[in-house]
C-alpha positions as CSV (number, residue, x, y, z in Angstrom):
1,X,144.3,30.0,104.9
2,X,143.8,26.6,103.4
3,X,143.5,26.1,99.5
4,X,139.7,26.0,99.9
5,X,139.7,29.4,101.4
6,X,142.3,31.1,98.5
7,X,139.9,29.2,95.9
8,X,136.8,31.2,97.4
9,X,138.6,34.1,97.8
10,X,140.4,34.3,94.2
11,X,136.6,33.4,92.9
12,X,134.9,36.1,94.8
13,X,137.2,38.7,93.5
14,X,137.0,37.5,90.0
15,X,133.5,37.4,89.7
16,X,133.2,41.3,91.8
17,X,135.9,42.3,89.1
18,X,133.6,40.9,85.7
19,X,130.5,42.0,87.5
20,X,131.8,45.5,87.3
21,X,133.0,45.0,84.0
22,X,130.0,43.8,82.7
23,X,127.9,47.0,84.3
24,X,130.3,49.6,82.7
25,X,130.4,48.3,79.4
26,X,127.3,46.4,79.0
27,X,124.3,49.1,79.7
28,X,122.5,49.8,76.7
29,X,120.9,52.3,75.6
30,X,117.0,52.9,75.7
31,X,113.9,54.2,73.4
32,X,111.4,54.6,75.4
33,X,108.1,54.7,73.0
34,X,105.2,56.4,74.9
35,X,101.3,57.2,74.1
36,X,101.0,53.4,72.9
37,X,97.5,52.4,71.8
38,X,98.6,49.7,68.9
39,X,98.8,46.6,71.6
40,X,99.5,43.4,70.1
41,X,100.5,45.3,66.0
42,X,104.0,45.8,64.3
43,X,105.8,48.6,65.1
44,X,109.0,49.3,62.5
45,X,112.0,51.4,64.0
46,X,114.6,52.9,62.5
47,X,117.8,54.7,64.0
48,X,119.7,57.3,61.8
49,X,123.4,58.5,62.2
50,X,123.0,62.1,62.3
51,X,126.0,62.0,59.9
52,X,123.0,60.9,57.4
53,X,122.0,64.3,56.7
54,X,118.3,63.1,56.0
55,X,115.4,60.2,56.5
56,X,116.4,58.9,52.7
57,X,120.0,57.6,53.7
58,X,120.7,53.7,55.1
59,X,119.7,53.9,58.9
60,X,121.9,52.1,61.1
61,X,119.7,49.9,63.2
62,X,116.2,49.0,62.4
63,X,114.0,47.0,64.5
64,X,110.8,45.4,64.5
65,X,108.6,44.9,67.4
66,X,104.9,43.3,68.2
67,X,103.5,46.2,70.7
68,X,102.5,45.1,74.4
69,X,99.6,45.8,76.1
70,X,101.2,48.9,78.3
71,X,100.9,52.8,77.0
72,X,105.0,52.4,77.3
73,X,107.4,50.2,76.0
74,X,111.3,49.7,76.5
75,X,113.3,48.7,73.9
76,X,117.1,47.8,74.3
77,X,119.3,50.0,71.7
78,X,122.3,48.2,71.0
79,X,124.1,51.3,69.7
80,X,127.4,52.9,70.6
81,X,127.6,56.4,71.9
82,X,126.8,59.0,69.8
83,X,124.1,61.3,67.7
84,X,121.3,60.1,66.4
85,X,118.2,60.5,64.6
86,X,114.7,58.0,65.2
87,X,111.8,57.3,63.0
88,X,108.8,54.7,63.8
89,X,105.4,53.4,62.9
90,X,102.8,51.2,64.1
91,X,101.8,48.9,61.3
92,X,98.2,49.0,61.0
93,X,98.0,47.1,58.1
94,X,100.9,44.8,58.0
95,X,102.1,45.8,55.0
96,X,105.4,46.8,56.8
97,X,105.6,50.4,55.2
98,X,104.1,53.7,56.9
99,X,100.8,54.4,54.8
100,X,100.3,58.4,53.8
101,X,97.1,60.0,53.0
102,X,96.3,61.7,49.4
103,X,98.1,64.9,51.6
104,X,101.1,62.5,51.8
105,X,100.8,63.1,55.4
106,X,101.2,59.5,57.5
107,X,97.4,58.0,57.8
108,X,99.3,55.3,60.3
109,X,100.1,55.9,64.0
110,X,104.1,57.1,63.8
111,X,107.0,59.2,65.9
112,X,110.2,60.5,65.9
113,X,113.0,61.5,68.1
114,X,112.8,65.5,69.4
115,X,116.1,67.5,69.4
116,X,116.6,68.8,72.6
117,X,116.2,72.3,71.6
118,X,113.3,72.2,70.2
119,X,109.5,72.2,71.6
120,X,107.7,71.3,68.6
121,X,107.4,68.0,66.5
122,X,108.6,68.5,63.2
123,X,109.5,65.9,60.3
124,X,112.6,67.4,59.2
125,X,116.0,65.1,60.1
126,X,118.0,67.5,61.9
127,X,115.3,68.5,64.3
128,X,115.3,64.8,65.3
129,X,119.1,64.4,66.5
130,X,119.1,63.8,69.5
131,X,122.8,62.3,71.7
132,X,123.1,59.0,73.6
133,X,125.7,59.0,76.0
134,X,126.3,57.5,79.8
135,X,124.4,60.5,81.6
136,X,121.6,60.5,78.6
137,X,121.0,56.9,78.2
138,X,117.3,56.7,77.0
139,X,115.3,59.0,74.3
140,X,111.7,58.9,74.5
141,X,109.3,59.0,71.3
142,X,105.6,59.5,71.7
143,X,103.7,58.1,69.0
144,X,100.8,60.5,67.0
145,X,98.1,59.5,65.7
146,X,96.1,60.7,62.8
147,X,93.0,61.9,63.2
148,X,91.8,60.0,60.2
149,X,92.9,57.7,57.4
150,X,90.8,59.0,54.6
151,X,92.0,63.0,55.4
């Protein structure tokens, strides 16, 4: 083999090798935010450890996204492995905190993540832990809206 051929060869395997590097290490994890009818408005996300204990501790990612013109949106989590807790809102009026009613119920479209054992939404932080891992890679959070502003 001439010194052309090694060249190509020792390239092809290094770039197979960092290819499959890159795919092991380098997935990320999903939220997948459903029942989107916000296009083109904020939405605020924020990602709790479930070593938090509750919604009033320091999340550990938050993110804030304008909202496409699909019913679902993808958005990259840049997160290690582990348990977690999820809280969003749609921004209505781009004041860039989640409005509540005189009921101190959210009057702003909003979501959060669903422990697996439950079948019923609820607001309280350790129903909303769910686990990222390699064979559970995405969550999915549909977004609620309330029936009125003024309740």
């Amino acid at each position: 083999m001439d010194n052309s051929g090694q060249w190509r060869t020792i390239l092809f395997v290094s770039i197979a090798a960092l290819l499959t590097c890159t795919s092991v290490t380098a997935s990320p994890f999903q939220l997948v935010i459903t029942d989107n009818a916000s296009p083109t408005l904020p939405i605020y996300i924020a990602i709790y450890p479930a070593s938090a204990k509750d919604w009033d501790s320091e999340p550990t990612l938050r993110l804030h996204e304008v909202l496409p013109e699909t019913q679902t949106v993808e958005i990259a989590l840049d997160l290690p492995p582990g348990e977690y807790a999820i809280r969003a809102f749609v921004d209505h009026d781009n004041n860039g905190a989640l409005n509540l009613n005189h009921r101190g119920h959210p009057a702003e479209p909003y979501a959060s993540s669903l422990s697996p054992e439950r079948n019923r939404r609820s607001q309280r932080f350790e129903h909303a832990i769910i686990m990222l891992t390699a064979d559970q890679p995405s969550v999915s959070i549909g977004l609620t809206y309330p029936r009125s502003s003024d309740d």
